[in-house]
C-alpha positions as CSV (number, residue, x, y, z in Angstrom):
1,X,43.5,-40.4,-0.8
2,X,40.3,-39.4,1.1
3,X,40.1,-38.0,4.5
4,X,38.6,-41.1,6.1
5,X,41.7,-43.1,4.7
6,X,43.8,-40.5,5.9
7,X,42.7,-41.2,9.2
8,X,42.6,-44.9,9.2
9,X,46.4,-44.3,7.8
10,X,47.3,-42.0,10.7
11,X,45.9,-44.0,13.4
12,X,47.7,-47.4,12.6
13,X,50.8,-44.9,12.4
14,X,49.8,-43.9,16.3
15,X,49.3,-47.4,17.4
16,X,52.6,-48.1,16.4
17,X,54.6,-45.0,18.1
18,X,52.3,-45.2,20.8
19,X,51.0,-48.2,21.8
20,X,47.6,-50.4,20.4
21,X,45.9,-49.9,23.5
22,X,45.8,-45.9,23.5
23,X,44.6,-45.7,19.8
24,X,41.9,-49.3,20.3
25,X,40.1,-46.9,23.2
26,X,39.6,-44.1,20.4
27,X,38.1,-46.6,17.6
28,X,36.4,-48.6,20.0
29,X,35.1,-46.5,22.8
30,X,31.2,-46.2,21.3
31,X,31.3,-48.5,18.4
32,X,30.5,-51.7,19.9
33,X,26.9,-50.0,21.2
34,X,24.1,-49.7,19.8
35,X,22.4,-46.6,20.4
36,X,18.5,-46.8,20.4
37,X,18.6,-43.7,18.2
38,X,20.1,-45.8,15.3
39,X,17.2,-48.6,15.7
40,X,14.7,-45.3,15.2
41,X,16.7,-44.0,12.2
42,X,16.5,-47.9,10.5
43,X,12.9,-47.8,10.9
44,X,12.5,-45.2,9.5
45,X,10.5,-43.4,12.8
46,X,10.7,-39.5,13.3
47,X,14.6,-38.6,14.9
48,X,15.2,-35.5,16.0
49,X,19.1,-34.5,16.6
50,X,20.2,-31.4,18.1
51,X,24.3,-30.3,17.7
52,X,25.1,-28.2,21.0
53,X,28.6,-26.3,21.1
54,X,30.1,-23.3,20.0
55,X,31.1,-21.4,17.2
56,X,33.3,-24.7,16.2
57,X,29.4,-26.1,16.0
58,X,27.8,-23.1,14.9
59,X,27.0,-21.3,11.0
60,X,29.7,-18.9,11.1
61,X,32.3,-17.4,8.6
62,X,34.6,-20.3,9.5
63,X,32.6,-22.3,7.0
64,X,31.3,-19.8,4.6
65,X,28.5,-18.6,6.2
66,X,25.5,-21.1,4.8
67,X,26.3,-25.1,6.7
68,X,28.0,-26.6,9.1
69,X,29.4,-30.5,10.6
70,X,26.0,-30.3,11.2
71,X,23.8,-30.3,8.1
72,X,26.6,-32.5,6.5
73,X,26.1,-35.4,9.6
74,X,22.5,-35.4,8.6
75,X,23.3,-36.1,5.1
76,X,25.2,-38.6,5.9
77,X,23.1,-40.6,8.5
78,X,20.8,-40.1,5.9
79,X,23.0,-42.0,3.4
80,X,23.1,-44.4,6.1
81,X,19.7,-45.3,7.2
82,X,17.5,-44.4,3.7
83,X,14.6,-45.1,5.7
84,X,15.3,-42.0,8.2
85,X,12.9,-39.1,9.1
86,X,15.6,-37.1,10.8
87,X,15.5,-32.9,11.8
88,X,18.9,-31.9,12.3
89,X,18.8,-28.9,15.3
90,X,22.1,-26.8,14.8
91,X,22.6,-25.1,18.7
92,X,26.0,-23.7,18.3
93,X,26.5,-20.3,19.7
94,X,30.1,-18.5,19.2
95,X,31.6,-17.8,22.3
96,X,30.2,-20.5,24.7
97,X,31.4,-22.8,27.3
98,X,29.9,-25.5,29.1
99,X,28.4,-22.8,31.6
100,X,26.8,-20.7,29.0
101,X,25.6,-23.7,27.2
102,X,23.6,-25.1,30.9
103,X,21.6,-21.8,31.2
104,X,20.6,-22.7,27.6
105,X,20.1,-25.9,27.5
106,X,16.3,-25.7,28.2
107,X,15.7,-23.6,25.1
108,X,17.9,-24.4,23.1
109,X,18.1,-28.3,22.8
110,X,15.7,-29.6,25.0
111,X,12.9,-28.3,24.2
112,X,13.3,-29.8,20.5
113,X,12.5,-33.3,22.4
114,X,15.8,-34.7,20.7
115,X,16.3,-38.5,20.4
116,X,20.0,-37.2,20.4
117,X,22.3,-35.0,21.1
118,X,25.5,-34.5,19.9
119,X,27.8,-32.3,22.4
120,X,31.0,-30.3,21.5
121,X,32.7,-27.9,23.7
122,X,36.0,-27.3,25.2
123,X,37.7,-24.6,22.9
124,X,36.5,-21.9,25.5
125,X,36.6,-23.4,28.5
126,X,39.8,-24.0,28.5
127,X,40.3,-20.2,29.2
128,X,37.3,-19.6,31.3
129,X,36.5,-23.0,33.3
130,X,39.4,-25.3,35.2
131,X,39.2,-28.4,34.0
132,X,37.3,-29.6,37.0
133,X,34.5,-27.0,36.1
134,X,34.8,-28.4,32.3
135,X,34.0,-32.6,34.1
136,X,31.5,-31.0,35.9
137,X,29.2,-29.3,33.4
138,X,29.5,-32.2,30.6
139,X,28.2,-34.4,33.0
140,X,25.5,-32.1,33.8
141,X,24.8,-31.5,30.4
142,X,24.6,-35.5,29.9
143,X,22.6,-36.0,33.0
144,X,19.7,-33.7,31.5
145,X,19.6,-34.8,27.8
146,X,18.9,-38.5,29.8
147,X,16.4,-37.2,32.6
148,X,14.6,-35.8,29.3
149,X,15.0,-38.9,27.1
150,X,17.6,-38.1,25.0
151,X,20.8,-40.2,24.2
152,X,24.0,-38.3,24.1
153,X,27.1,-38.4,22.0
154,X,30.3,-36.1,23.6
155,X,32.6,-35.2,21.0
156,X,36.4,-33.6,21.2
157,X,37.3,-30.7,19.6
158,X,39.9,-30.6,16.9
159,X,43.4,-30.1,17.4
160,X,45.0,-26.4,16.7
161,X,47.5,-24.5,15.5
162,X,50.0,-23.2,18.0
163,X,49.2,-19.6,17.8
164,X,47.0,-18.8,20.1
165,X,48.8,-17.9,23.9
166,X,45.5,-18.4,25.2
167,X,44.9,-22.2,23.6
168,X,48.7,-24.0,24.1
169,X,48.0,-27.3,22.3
170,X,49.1,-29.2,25.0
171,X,45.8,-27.8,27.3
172,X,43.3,-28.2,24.5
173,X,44.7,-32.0,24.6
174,X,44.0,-32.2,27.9
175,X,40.1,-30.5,28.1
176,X,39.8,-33.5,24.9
177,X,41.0,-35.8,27.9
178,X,38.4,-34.7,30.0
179,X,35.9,-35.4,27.4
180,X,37.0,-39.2,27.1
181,X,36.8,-39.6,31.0
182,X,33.0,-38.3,31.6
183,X,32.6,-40.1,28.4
184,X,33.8,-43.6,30.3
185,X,32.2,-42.4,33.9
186,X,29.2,-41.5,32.2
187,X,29.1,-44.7,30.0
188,X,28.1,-42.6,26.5
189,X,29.9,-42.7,23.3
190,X,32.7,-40.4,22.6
191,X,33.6,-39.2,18.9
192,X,37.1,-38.3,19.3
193,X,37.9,-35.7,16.4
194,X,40.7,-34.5,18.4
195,X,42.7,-37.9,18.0
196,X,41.1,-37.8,14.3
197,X,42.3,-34.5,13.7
198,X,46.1,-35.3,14.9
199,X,46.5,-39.0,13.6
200,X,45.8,-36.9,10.1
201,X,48.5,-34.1,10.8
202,X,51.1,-37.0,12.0
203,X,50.3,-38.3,8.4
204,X,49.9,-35.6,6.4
205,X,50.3,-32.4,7.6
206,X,49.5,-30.6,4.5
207,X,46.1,-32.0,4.8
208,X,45.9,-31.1,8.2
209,X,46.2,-27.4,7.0
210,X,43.5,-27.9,4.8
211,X,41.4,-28.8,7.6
212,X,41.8,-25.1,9.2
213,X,40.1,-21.7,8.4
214,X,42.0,-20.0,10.8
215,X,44.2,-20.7,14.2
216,X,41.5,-22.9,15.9
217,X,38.4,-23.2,13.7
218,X,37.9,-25.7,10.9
219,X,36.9,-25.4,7.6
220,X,34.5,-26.8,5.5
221,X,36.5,-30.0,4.7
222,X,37.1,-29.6,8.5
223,X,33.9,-30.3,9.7
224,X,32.9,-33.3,6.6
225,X,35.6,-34.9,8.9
226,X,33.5,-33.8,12.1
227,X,30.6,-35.3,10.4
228,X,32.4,-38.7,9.7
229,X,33.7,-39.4,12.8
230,X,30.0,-38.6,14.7
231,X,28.8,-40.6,12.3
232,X,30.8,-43.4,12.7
233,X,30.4,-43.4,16.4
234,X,26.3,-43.1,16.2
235,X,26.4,-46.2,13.7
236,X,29.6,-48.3,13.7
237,X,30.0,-47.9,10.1
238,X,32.3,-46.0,8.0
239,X,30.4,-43.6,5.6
240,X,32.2,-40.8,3.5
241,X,30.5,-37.6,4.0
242,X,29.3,-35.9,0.3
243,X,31.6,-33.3,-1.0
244,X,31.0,-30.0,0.7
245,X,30.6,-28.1,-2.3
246,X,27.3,-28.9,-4.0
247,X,25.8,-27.6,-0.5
248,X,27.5,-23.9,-1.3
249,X,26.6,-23.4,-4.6
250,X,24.2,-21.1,-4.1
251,X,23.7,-17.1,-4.0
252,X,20.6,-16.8,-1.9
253,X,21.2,-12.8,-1.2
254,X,22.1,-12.2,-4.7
255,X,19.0,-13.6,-5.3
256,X,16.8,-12.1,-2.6
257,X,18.3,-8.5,-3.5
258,X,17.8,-8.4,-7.2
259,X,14.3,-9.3,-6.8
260,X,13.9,-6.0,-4.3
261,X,13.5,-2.8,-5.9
262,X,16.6,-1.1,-4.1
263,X,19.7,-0.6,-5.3
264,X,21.9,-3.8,-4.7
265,X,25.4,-3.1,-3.1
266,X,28.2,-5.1,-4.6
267,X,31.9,-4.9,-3.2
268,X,34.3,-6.2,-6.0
269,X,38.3,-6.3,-6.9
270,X,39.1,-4.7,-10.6
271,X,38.0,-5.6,-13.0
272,X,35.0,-7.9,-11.6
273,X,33.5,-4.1,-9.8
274,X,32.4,-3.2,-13.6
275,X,32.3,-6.7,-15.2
276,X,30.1,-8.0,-12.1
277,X,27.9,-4.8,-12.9
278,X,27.3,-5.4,-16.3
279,X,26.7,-8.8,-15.5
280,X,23.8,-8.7,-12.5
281,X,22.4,-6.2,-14.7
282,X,22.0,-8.5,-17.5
283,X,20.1,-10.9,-15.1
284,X,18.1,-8.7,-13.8
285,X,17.8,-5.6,-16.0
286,X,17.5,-2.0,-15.1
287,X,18.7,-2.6,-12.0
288,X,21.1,-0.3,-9.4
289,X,24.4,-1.5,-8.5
290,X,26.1,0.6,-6.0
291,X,29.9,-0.5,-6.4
292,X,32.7,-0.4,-3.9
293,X,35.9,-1.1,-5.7
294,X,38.1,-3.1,-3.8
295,X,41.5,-2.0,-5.6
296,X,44.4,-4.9,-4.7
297,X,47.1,-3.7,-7.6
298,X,50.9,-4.5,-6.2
299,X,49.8,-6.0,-2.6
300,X,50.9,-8.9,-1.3
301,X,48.7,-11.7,-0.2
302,X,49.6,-10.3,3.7
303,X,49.2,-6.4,2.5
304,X,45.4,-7.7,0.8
305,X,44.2,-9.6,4.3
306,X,44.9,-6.6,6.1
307,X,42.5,-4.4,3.6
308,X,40.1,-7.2,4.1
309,X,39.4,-6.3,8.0
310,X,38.1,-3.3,6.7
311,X,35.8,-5.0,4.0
312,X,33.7,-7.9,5.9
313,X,32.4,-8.5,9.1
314,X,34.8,-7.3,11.1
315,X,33.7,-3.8,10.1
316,X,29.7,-5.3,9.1
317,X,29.4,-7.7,12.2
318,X,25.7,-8.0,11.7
319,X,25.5,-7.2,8.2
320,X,22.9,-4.6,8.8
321,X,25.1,-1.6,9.1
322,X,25.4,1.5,6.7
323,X,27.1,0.3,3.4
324,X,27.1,-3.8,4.2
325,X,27.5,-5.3,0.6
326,X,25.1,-8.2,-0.8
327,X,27.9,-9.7,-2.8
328,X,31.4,-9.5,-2.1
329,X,33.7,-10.7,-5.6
330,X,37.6,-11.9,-4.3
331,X,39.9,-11.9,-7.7
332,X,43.1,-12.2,-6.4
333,X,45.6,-11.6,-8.9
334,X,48.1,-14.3,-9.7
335,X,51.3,-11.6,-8.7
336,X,50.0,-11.8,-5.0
337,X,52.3,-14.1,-3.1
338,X,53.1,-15.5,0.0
339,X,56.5,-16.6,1.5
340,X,55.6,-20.7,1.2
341,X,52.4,-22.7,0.6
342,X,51.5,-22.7,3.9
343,X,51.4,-19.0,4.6
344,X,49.3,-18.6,1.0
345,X,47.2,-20.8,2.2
346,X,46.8,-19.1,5.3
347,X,46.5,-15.7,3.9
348,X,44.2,-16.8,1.6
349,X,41.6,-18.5,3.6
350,X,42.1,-15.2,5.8
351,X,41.0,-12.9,3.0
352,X,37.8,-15.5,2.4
353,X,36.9,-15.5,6.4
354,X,37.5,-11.8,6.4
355,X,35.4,-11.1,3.2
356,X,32.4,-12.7,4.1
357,X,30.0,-12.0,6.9
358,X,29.9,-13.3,10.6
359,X,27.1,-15.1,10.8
360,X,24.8,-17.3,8.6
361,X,24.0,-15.7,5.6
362,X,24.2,-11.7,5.6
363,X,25.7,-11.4,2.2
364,X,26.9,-13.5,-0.4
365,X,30.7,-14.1,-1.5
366,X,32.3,-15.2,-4.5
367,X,35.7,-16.3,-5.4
368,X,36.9,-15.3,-9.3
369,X,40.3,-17.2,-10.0
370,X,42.7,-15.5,-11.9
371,X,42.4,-17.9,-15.4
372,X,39.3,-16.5,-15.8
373,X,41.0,-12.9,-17.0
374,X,44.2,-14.7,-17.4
375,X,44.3,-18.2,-19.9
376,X,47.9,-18.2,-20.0
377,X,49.1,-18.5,-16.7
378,X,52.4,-19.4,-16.2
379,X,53.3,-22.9,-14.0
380,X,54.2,-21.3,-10.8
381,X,50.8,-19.0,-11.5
382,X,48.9,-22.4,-12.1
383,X,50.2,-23.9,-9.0
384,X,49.3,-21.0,-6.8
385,X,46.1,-21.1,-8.4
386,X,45.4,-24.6,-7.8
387,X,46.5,-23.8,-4.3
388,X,44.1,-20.8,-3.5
389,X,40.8,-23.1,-5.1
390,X,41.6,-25.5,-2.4
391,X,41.0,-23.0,-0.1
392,X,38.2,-21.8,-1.5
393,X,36.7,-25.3,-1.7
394,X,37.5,-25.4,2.3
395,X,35.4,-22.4,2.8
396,X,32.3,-24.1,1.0
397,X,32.4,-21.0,-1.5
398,X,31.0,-20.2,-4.9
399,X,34.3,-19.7,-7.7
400,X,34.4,-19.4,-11.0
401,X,37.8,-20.6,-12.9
402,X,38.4,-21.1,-16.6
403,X,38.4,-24.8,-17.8
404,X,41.2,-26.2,-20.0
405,X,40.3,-25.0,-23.7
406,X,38.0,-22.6,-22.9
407,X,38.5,-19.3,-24.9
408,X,35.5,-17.1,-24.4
409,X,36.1,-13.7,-23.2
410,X,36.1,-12.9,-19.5
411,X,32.9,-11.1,-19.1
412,X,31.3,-13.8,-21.1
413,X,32.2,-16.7,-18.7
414,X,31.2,-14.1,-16.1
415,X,27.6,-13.8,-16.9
416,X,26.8,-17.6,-18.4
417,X,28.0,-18.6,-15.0
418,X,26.4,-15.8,-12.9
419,X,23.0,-16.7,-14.7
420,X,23.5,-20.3,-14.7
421,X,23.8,-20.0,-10.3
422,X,20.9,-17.8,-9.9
423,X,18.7,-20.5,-12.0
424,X,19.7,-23.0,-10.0
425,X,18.1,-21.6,-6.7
């Protein structure tokens, strides 16, 4: 079942336990209008959208480093209007609220001269701003994109885990609240992921989980749902966003690196810190590797996230430091376990956020699955594998996994598919 259908599942199940008219506002509130954006984008004339919020918005870790709702929303209004000359604008800065996001505004969105703009914030101004502050500053931000020309579409954030003493579910439902009242004082459309998010976790809430990279920030298949439901609300129709993946396969520093004549710094677990030598050097021969092993043997998926804050960005924020890798390789091996499937799945994505760098693009990181080394896993080991590629597929990253009947020899798979990649780009 796909995400959308989730959805559509999980809100007939709210109107039920909750009443028609609470879950008619969410689906109707913005559908029924046309917005003169969408009228542009069927023409075919020059649209230029800007997506303004935080790091829930912005290219960070949280999605592998590379795209974001974003650049997925384009492709889909693209799929949607074939005729559309659109520039998606991605203005999300970790860390902001609505007040940060006003003394940026003028740079960072409007300036662009955007037919549209696309607003999410809430996550941190429910710690910083009351939630009269939080009314306030969405209307400002509203009241500018018009006095400039620009339509504007509010969105709600998504719905979190109940870890974080700072974020207590019940306040980040009511900032989403707030959202759907300017939204109605204001008369623009609202694209509630919020409602979206937690009609799917009333469902399903395995799927839920494999919305999240971490406590409060989705994942890759997190924000294709982002995407649908701000698409849906710009056009009234419902359009599956493309699959996340063919948008990450790609190792542009890989690349870039083993072009430059400088050693190339490559961060690895056994045995991937000598294959993956032998392997970039085949692509590009003669060249340095500079190898960090990154040596897992008898941890724990819990005991390997913790030796990941010392491998990625948390210790590389910038990915300009002393000793940043270009390529980080994650083989986790198939005796690393959690307590249940959600904790692995946790863990895992953990070690993936941890592994990679901050921001957009500071180093590249793979994901090696343990058939590759290993054809003759055992059930349980195939489960758990199946598991951990769903959360690499969340985290839009590169993997490699051996295919049923294949028999060639690890480093062999290695390097056809390490030299198939690079071609690509």
């Amino acid at each position: 079942m796909t995400i959308g259908a989730r959805v559509f599942l999980a809100m007939a199940l709210h109107a039920w336990l909750f009443g028609l008219s609470q879950v008619a506002d969410s689906l109707l509130f913005g559908a029924d209008r046309k917005l003169s954006t969408v009228q542009r984008l069927e023409e075919g004339k020059p649209v230029t959208i800007v997506c303004f919020g935080d790091s829930i918005t912005g290219v960070y870790y949280h999605t592998g480093g590379q795209h974001a709702w974003c650049d997925v929303l384009g492709i889909t209004l693209k799929n949607l209007y074939p005729k559309a000359q659109l520039e998606m604008i991605n203005a999300g800065i970790s860390g902001n609220d609505t007040a940060a996001a006003l003394k940026r505004m003028e740079t960072d969105v409007l300036r662009h001269n955007p037919q549209l703009v696309a607003v999410m914030f809430g996550m941190n101004d429910l710690v910083r701003q009351t939630p009269a502050a939080f009314h306030d500053n969405l209307t400002e931000i509203v009241k500018r994109s018009r006095d400039r020309g620009a339509e504007t579409v509010l969105m709600t954030p998504n719905s979190i885990y109940p870890d974080d003493a700072r974020r207590p579910p019940w306040r980040v439902a009511q900032f989403a609240e707030i959202v759907r009242q300017v939204g109605r004082e204001v008369d623009v459309p609202v694209s509630d992921c919020f409602r979206a998010y937690e009609a799917i976790r009333a469902v399903d809430r395995r799927a839920w989980i494999q919305l999240m990279s971490d406590n409060i920030h989705p994942n890759m298949r997190g924000h294709k749902l982002f995407a649908e439901e701000v698409a849906w609300t710009i056009s009234g129709k419902r359009n599956s966003p493309p699959d996340v993946t063919p948008l990450q396969a790609r190792l542009p520093r890989t690349l870039a690196r083993l072009r430059e004549d400088r050693p190339f710094k490559l961060t690895a677990m056994p045995p991937y810190d000598g294959l993956m030598v032998s392997a970039l050097q085949r692509s590009a021969p003669g060249k340095q590797v500079s190898v960090t092993p990154w040596d897992v043997a008898g941890k724990s998926l819990a005991g390997i996230e913790e030796q990941a804050k010392e491998i990625g960005w948390r210790r590389f924020r910038t990915g300009t430091e002393p000793g940043a890798p270009d390529l980080v390789v994650v083989a986790i091996p198939p005796a690393a376990l959690a307590p249940d499937e959600e904790d692995f799945f946790r863990y895992y994505t953990s070690i993936l956020n941890l592994s990679l760098g901050y921001g957009k693009l500071q180093w590249d990181c793979i994901v090696i699955l343990p058939s590759v080394l290993q054809p003759d896993l055992d059930p349980g080991q195939r489960a758990a594998e199946n598991l951990a590629l769903e959360a690499v597929k969340g985290q839009g990253i590169c993997w490699l996994q051996r295919q049923p009947g294949e028999s060639a020899p690890a480093e062999d798979l290695l390097q056809h598919w390490l030299a198939s990649l690079l071609a690509a780009q």
